[in-house]
C-alpha positions in Angstrom: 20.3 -18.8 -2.4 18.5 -21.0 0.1 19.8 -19.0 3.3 16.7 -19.3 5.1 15.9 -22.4 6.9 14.2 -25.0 5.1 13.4 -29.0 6.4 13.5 -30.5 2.3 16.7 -30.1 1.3 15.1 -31.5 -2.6 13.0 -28.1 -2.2 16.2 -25.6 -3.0 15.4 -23.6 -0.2 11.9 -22.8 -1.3 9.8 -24.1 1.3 10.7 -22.2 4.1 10.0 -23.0 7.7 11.8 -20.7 9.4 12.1 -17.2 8.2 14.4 -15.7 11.2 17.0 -18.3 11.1 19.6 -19.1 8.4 20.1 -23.0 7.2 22.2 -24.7 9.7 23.2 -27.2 6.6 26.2 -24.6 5.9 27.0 -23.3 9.5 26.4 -21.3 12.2 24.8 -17.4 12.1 28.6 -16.7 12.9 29.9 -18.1 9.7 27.1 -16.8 7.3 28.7 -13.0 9.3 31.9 -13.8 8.3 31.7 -15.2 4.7 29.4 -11.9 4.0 32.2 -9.6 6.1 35.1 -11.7 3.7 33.3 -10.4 0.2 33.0 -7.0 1.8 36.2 -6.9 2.1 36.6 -8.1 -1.8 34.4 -5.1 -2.8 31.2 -7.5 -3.5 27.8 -6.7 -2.8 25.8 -10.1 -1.2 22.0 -10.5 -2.2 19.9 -12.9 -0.9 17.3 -14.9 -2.6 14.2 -14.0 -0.1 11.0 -16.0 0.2 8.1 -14.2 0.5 6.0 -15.6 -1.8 5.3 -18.4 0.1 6.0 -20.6 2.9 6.4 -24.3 3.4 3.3 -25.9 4.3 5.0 -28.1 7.4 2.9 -27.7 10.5 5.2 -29.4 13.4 8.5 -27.2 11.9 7.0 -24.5 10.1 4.4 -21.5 11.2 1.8 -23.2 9.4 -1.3 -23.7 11.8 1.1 -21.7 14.5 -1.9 -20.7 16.1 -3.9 -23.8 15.7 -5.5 -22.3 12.3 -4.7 -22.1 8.7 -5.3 -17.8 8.4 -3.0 -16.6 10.9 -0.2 -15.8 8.3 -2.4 -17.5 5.4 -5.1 -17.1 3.3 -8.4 -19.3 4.5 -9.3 -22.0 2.1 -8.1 -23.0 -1.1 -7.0 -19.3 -1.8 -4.1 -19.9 0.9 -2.6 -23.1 -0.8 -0.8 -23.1 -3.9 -1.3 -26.3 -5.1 1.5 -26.3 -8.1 4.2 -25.8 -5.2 2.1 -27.1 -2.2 2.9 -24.3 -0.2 0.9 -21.6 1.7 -0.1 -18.3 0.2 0.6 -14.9 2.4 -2.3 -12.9 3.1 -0.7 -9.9 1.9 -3.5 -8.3 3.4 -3.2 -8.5 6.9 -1.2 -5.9 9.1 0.4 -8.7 10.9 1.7 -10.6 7.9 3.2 -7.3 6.8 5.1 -6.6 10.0 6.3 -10.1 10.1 7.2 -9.9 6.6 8.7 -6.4 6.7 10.5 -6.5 10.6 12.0 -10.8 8.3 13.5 -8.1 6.1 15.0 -5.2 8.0 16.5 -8.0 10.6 18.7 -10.0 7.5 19.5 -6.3 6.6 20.7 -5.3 10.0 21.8 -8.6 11.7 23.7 -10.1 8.6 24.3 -6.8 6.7 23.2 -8.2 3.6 23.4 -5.3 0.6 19.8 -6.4 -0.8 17.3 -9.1 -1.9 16.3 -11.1 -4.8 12.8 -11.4 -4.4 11.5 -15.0 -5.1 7.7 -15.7 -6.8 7.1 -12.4 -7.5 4.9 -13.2 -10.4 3.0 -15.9 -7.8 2.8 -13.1 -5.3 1.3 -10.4 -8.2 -1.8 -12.4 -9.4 -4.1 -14.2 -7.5 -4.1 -17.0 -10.3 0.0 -17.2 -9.3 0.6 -17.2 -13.2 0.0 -20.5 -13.3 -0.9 -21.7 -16.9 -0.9 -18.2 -17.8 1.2 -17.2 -21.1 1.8 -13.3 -21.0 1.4 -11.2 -23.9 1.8 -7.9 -23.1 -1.5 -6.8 -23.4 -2.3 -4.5 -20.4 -6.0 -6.2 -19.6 -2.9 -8.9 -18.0 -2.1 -6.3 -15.7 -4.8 -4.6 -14.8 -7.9 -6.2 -13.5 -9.6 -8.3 -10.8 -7.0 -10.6 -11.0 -4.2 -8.7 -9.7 -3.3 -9.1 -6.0 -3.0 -5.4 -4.9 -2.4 -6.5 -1.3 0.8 -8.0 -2.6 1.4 -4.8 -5.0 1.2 -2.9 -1.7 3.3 -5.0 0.4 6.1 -4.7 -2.3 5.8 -1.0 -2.6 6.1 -1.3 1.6 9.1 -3.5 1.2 10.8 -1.4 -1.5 10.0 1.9 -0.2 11.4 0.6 3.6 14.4 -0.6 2.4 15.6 2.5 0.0 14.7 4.5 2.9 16.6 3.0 5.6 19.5 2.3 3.6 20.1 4.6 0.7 22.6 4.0 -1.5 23.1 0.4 -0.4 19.9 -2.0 -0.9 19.5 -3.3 -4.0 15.8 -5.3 -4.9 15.4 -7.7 -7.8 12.1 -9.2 -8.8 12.0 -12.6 -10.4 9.0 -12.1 -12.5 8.1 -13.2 -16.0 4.8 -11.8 -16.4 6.2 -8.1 -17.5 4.1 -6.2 -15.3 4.7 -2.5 -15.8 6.4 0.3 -13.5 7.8 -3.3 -11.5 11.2 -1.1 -11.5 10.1 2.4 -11.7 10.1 4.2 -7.9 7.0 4.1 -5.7 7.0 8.2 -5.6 5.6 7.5 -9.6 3.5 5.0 -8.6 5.3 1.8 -9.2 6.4 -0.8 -7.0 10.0 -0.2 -6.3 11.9 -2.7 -7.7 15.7 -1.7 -8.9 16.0 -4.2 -11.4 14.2 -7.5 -12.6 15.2 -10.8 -14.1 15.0 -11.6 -17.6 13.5 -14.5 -17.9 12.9 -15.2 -20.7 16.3 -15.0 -22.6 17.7 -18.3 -20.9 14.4 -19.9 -21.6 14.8 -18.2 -25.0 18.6 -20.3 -25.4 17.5 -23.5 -23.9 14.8 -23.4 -26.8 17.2 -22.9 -29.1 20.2 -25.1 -28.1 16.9 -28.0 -28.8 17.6 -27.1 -33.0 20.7 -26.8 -35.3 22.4 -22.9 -35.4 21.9 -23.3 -39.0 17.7 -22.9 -37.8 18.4 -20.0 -35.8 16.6 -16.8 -35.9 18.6 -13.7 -35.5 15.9 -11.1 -35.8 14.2 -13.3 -32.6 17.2 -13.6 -30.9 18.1 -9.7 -30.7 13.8 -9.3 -29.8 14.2 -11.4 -26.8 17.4 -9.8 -25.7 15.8 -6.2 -26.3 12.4 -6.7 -25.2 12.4 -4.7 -21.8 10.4 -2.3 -20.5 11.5 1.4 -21.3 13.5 2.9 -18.0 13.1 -0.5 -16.1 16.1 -1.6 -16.1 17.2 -5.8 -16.2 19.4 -8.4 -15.6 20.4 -10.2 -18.1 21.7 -14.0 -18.1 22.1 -17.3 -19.8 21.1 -19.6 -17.6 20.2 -20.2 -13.4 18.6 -22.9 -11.2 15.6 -23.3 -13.2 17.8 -24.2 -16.6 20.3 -26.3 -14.6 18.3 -28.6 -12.5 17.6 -32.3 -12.7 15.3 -33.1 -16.3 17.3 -30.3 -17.9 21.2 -29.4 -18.5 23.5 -26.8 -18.6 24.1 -24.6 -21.7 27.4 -26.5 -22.1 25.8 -30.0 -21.9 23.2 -29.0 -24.8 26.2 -27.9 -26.7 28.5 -30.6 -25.9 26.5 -33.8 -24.2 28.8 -36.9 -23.3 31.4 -35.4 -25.8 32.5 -33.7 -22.5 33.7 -36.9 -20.8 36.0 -37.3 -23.2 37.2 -34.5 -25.5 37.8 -31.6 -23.0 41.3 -32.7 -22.4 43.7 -30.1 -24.2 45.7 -33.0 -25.5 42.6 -34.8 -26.6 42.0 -35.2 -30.3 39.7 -32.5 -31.9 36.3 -33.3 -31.7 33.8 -31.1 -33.7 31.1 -31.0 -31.2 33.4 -30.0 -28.6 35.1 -27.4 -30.7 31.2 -26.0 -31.9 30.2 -26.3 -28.1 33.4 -23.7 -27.0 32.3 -21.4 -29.7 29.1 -21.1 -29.3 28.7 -21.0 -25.1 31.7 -17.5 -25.5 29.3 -16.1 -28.1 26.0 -16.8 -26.6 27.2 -15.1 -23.1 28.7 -12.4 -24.6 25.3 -11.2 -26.6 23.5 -11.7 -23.6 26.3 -9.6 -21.5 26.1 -7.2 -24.1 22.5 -6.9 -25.1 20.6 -8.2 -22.4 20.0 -5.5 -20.4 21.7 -3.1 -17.7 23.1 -5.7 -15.2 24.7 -9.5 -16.4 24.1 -12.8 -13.7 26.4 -15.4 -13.9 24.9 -18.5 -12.3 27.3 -20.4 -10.7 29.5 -22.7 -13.2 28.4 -21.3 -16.3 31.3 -19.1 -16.8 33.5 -22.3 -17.6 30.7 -24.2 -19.4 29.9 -26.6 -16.3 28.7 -29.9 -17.2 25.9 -32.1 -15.9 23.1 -30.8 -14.0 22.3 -30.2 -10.4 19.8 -32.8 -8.6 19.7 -32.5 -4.4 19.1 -35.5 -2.9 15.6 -36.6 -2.8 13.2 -40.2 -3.2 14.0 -40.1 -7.0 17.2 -40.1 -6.8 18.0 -42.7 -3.5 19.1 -39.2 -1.7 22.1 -39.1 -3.1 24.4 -36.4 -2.9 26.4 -36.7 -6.2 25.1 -34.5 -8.3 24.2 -31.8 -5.5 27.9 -30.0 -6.1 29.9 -27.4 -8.6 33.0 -29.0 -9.8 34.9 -26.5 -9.4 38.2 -28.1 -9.5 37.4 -28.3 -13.8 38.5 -24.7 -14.1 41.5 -24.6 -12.1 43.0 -27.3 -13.7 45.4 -26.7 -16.4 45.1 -29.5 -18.8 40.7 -29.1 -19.7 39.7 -27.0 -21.9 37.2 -25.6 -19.2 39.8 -22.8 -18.8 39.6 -21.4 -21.9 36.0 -20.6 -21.6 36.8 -19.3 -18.3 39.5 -16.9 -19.3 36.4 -15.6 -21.9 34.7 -15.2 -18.9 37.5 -12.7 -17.5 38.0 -10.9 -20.6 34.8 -10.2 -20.7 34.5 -8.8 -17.5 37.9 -6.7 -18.0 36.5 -5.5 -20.9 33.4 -3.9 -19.3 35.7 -2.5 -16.8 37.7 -0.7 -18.7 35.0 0.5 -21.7 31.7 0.3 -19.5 28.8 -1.1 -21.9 26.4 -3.0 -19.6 24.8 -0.2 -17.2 22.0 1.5 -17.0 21.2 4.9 -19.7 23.9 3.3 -21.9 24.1 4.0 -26.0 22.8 0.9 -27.4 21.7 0.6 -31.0 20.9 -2.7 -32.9 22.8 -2.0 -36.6 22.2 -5.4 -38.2 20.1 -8.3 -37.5 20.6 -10.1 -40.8 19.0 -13.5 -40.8 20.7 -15.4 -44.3 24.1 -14.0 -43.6 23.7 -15.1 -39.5 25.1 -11.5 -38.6 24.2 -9.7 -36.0 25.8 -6.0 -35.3 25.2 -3.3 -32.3 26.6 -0.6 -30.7 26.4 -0.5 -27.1 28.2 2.0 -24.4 30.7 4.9 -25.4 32.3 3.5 -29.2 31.7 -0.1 -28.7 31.0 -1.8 -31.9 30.1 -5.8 -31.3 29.5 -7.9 -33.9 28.8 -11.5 -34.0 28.6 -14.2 -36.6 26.5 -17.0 -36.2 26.7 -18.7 -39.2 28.4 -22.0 -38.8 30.5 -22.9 -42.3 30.5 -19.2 -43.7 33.0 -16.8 -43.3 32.9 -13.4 -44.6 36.0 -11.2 -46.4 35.4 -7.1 -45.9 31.3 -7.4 -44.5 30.2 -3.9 -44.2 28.5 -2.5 -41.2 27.2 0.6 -40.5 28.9 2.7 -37.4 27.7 5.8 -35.5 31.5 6.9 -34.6 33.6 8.1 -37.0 37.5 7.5 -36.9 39.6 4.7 -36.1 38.8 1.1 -34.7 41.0 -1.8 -33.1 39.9 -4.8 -31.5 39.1 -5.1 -27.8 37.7 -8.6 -27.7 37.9 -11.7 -29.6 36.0 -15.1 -29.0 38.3 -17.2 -31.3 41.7 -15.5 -29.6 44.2 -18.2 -28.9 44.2 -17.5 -24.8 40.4 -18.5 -25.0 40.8 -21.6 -27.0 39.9 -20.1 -30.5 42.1 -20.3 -33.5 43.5 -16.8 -33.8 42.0 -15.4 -36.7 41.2 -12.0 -36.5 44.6 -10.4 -35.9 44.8 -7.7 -33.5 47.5 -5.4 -35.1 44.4 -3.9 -37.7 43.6 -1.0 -37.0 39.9 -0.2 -39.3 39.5 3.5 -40.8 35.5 4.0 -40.9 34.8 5.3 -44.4 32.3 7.8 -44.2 29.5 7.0 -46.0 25.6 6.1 -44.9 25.0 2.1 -44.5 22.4 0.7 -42.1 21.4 3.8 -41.7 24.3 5.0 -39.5 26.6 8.0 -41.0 29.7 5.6 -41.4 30.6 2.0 -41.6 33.5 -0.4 -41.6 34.4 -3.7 -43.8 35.2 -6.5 -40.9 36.6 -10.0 -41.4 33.8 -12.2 -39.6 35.2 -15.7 -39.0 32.7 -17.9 -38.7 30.8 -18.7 -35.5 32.7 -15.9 -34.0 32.1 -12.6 -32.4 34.6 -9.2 -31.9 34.1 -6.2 -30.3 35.8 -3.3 -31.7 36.6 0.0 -30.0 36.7 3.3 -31.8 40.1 4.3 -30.2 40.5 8.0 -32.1 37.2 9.9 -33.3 37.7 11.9 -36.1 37.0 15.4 -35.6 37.2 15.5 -32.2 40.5 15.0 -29.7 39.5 11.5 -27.8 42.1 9.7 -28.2 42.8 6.2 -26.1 46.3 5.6 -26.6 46.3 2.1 -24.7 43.2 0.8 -27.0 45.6 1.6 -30.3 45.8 -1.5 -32.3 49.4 -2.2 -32.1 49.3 -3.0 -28.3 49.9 -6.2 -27.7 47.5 -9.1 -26.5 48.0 -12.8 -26.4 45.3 -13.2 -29.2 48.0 -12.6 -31.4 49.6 -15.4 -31.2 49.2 -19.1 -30.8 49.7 -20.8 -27.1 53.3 -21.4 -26.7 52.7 -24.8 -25.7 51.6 -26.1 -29.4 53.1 -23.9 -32.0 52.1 -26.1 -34.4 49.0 -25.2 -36.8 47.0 -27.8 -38.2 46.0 -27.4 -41.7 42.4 -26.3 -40.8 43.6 -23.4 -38.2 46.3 -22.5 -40.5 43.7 -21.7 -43.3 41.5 -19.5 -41.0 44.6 -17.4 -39.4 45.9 -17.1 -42.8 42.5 -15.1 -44.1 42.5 -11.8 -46.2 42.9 -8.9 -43.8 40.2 -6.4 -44.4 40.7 -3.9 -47.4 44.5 -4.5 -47.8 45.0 -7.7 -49.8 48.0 -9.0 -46.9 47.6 -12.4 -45.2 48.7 -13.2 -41.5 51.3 -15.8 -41.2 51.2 -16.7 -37.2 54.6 -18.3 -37.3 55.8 -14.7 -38.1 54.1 -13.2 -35.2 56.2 -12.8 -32.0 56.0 -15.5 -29.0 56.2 -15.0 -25.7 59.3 -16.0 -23.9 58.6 -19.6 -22.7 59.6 -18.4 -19.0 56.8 -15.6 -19.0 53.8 -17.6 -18.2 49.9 -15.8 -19.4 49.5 -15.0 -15.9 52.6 -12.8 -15.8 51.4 -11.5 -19.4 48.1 -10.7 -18.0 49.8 -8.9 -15.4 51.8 -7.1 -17.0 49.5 -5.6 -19.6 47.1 -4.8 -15.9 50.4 -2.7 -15.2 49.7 -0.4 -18.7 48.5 2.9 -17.8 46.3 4.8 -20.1 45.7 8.2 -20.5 42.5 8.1 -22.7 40.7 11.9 -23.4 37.0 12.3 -22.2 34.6 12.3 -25.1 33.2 16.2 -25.8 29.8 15.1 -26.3 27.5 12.8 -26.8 26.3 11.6 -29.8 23.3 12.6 -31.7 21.0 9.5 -32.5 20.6 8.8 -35.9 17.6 7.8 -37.8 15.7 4.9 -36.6 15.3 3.4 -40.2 18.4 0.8 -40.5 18.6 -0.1 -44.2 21.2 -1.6 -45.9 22.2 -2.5 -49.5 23.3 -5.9 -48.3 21.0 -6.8 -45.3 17.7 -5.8 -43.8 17.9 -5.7 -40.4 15.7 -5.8 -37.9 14.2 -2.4 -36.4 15.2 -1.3 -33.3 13.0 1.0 -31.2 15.6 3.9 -30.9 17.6 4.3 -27.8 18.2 7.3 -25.6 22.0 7.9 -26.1 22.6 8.5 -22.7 26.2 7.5 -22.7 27.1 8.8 -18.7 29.4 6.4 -17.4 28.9 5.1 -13.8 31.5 6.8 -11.6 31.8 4.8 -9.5 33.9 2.7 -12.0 35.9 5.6 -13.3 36.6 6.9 -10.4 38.5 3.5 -9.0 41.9 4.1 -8.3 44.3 2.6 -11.0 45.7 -0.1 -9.0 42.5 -1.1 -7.7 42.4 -4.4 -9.9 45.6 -5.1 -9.7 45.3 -8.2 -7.7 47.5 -11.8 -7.5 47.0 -13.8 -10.1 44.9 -16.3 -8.2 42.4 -13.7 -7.1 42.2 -12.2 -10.9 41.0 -16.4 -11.8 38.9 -16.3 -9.3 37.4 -13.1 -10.7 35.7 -15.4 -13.3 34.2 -17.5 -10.8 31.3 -15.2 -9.7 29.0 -13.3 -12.0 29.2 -9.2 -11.7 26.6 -6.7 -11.5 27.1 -3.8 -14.6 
C-alpha cells in the first residue's frame, strides 16, 4: 500500500501525484527492488495497491492542470472532481489517459517485478455516481444502465486482458469493489472485466457491526449469508478487517473486543479478566469462519493476526502531525510474557492447517450443515473431509451435539481454538477419535455427536473413510499435539478450567483428567515441539472420488438451519501445494513465527 508517490502523508497514499515514481518516505527505487527480490526469495507473491481511480487534485506537484487545463487526463467540469475525496476523475475515455494508465501498469510490472495489483476505487471508477450514497441491492437495473461508466468497464477489461497476456501465470488483479457488479471476475473472452478475485467487503463491515452488540444478539443465519453471499464462479477474498476498519474514529477487531482492558490484562501473569479472556475467544473464532467460509483466498491486514490494539491515525492537523499512532507494534507478538502470542500461534495453526488439508481455494467442497440461531451453532464442510464447527454461544456448552456429515468413517481433531498453545483451556481432548454413525441428520447421509465448549470452534478431519482405502495415518487421533496438555509453565488448573477440561467425552461416559496427560520435558521448548511434529512424514492415500452432493434440503430434528444454495463439489486440490517438496516448510523457528505475521493467499 501507498507505493506511489503521494505529497499528504494523512491521505494513505490515495492522492497520488506521481504515478511513475514510488514514495521516497520509505527509500530509494533500489530498496523497494530489493525488499520485493527478498520475498521472492521467501516464495511470496507482492501486490500493489494501484491508484487508478483517481488522482490527487495538486496542481504545482501533481499532473493536474499539466497542460494548463483541467481535461488533459480529467474529465471537464464537475464530472472530473470527486467531491467526497477531492480528487480528479480519469477520463477513461480518452486514448491518452489509457496509454498513460496502461504503459503506469506494465512499467511497476517490468521495472519492480511486482506479481500483480490490487485495484483501488473500483466501485468509484464503475459508476459515474462513484457509489456515493448508493446502497447496493443486487438488483441488476444497479448494473446495467446510464449510470455505468463503460469507458472505465473498458479500460479494466484493457488492463486485465494486458496483464494476463503479458504475464501468464504470474499477474494477479483484485478489485476493491462493494457494489457486486456481475462477471467483475469472470475472463474478458466471456465478456467480463477480468478481474481474478475481488474483496469482500462487506464481511469486515459485517463484524465491526456486530462487535457494536452482545454475542448473545448475534445472528448466525446472517453471519454464514454475509460470509456466503458471492457471486457464483467469481471467486473472493475473504478478511476481518483492513485500513478502512482500523483507521482513526474506528478500532481494531481486538479493541472492540477488549478496549482499555488491553493495557492492563494482556500480561500472562496478569489476573484473569473476563473481557480479555471473551476478547481471545472470540478474535480465533471470528478469523477462522471468515478463513474458512469467506471465500477462495483469506487477507490478513497487517496486525490483526495477533489482535493489534489501538488504531492507525497518520499525522495530520487533527492530530498536531504526530507520528504516534502511524506504526504496528510489532514488538507485542514477539514478546513472550503477552498474551498477543497466543492469538498469533492461532494465526499459524491456522495457516498450517490449510497447508496440509487445503480448504480455502477456489472449486473447493463447501456445504453449510447448520446455522442454528438458539443453540449459537454453526456447522460446514469445506475442502476434502473438513468438518468445522463453531459455537458461539457464550455460557452454553453442549454434551454429544449431533451434526450431520457428508463423509462417512472416522474423525479426529485438526484444530482447536481453546488448545492450551493458543491460550484456550484445553478442553476438547485430542486423543478422540469420532465414529460417524450412519444415519440421515441435516440432511447429510451421516453425522457425529461433538463436545462443543462454549465460545469455541474445532475442525475435525475425517482421517479414514469407510468403504474406501484413504487413509491419513499422520491425522489419526492418537498423534500427539500440544493441545493436549496444559503449558508447562502453569500446571496448575483453576477451578473454572478444571471443570471445562474435565467435560463428558462424546458418547463414552469417561472424563479427561489433564494432570494425567503427559508433559513435555521442561528442556523441550514449543518451538522444538513444533519442529519436531514439522519433521512427521505422512503417507496419506488419495481419495478415489469425489463426493456426490447431497440434497439441498438441510433439516434437522434438533435445529433448522439455514439453506445453503448447493455447492459444486469440486474438491481438485491446487497442485501447486501438493506438489511442494516435503521439506519445503521446514524452516527455523524464527522464520515459522514470522509466518504468522503476513496474511496468505489460499
Amino acid at each position: 500500500m501507498a507505493i506511489m508517490e503521494h505529497a499528504y502523508y494523512a491521505s494513505f497514499g490515495y492522492h497520488v501525484t506521481n504515478f511513475f515514481a514510488c514514495s521516497s518516505r520509505c527509500g530509494t527505487p533500489e530498496d523497494l527492488k530489493s525488499l520485493i527480490d527478498a520475498a521472492h526469495g521467501m516464495g511470496l507473491q507482492v501486490l500493489m495497491d494501484v491508484v487508478h481511480s483517481h488522482a490527487s487534485s495538486n496542481i504545482l506537484d501533481g499532473i493536474n492542470h499539466f497542460d494548463g487545463t483541467d481535461n488533459q487526463y480529467f474529465h471537464a467540469g464537475e464530472r472530473g472532481y470527486h467531491r467526497l475525496w477531492d480528487s480528479r476523475c480519469f477520463d477513461y475515455g480518452s486514448w491518452e489517459v489509457l496509454r498513460f494508465l496502461l504503459s503506469n501498469l506494465r512499467w511497476w510490472m517490468d521495472e519492480y517485478h511486482f506479481d500483480g495489483f490490487r485495484f483501488d476505487g473500483v466501485t468509484s471508477m464503475l459508476y459515474t455516481h462513484h457509489g456515493v450514497g448508493m446502497s447496493f441491492s443486487g438488483d441488476y437495473r444497479e448494473y446495467f444502465g446510464m449510470q455505468v461508466d463503460i469507458d472505465a468497464c473498458v479500460y479494466l477489461m484493457l488492463a486485465n486482458d494486458l496483464l494476463h497476456t503479458f504475464y501468464p501465470g504470474v499477474a494477479l488483479t483484485i478489485a476493491e469493489d462493494v457494489s457486486g457488479m456481475p462477471t467483475l471476475c469472470r475472463p474478458v473472452a466471456e465478456g467480463g472485466l477480468g478481474f481474478d478475485f475481488r474483496l469482500a467487503m462487506a464481511i469486515p463491515d459485517k463484524w465491526i457491526e456486530l462487535l457494536k452488540r452482545s454475542d448473545d444478539d448475534w445472528d448466525m443465519g446472517n453471519i454464514v449469508f454475509t460470509l456466503t453471499n458471492r457471486r457464483y464462479k467469481e471467486m473472493a477474498v475473504a478478511y476481518c478487517e483492513s485500513h478502512d476498519q482500523a483507521l482513526v474514529g474506528d478500532k481494531t477487531i481486538a479493541f472492540w473486543l477488549m478496549d482499555k482492558e488491553m493495557y492492563d490484562f494482556m500480561a500472562c501473569s496478569s489476573p484473569p479478566n473476563l473481557l480479555v479472556d471473551r476478547g481471545i475467544a472470540l478474535h480465533k473464532m471470528i478469523r477462522l469462519i471468515t478463513y474458512g467460509l469467506g471465500g477462495e483466498a483469506y487477507l490478513n491486514f497487517m496486525g490483526n493476526e495477533f489482535g493489534h490494539p489501538e488504531w492507525i491515525d497518520f499525522p495530520r492537523e487533527g492530530n498536531n502531525f504526530s507520528y504516534h499512532h502511524a506504526r504496528r507494534r510489532w514488538d507485542l507478538a514477539d514478546n513472550p510474557s503477552l498474551k498477543y502470542k497466543f492469538l498469533q500461534q492461532f494465526d499459524i495453526n491456522m495457516h498450517e492447517l490449510d497447508t496440509k488439508h487445503p480448504f480455502c481455494r477456489p472449486n473447493n467442497h463447501q456445504w453449510v450443515v447448520l446455522a442454528h440461531h438458539d443453540d449459537h451453532v454453526i456447522a460446514f464442510e469445506r475442502g476434502d473431509r473438513l468438518l468445522f464447527v463453531f459455537n458461539f454461544h457464550p455460557t452454553r456448552s453442549y454434551n454429544d451435539y449431533r451434526i450431520g456429515v457428508w463423509w462417512p468413517g472416522k474423525y479426529s481433531i485438526v484444530l482447536d481454538t481453546d488448545s492450551w498453545d493458543t491460550g484456550g483451556q484445553g478442553r476438547v481432548h485430542w486423543d478422540v477419535t469420532h465414529v460417524a454413525a450412519k444415519s440421515p441428520w441435516h440432511g447429510r447421509p451421516n453425522y457425529l455427536q461433538l463436545y462443543l465448549p462454549c465460545r469455541t470452534a474445532q475442525v475435525y478431519f475425517c482421517f479414514e473413510m469407510e468403504g474406501t482405502q484413504v487413509v491419513d495415518v499422520e491425522a489419526h487421533a492418537g498423534k500427539r499435539h500440544e493441545g493436549l496438555q496444559p503449558p508447562v509453565e502453569d500446571a496448575a488448573v483453576d477451578a473454572d478450567s478444571s471443570s471445562g477440561a474435565n467435560a463428558d467425552l462424546q458418547g463414552t461416559g469417561q472424563t479427561a483428567d489433564p494432570s494425567k496427560l503427559d508433559a513435555a520435558p521442561e528442556s523441550q521448548t514449543r518451538t522444538q515441539i513444533a519442529d519436531a511434529l514439522d519433521q512427521t512424514e505422512c503417507a496419506p492415500v488419495r481419495v478415489d472420488e469425489s463426493p456426490v452432493e447431497a440434497s439441498s434440503d438441510l433439516v434437522g430434528a434438533t435445529a433448522t438451519p439455514t439453506e445453503s444454495a448447493p455447492a459444486h463439489e469440486d474438491t481438485t486440490r491446487n497442485t501447486s501445494t501438493e506438489d511442494r517438496p516435503s521439506g519445503a516448510d521446514r524452516r527455523e523457528p524464527s522464520e515459522r513465527r514470522r509466518r504468522g505475521l503476513f496474511g496468505r493467499w489460499g
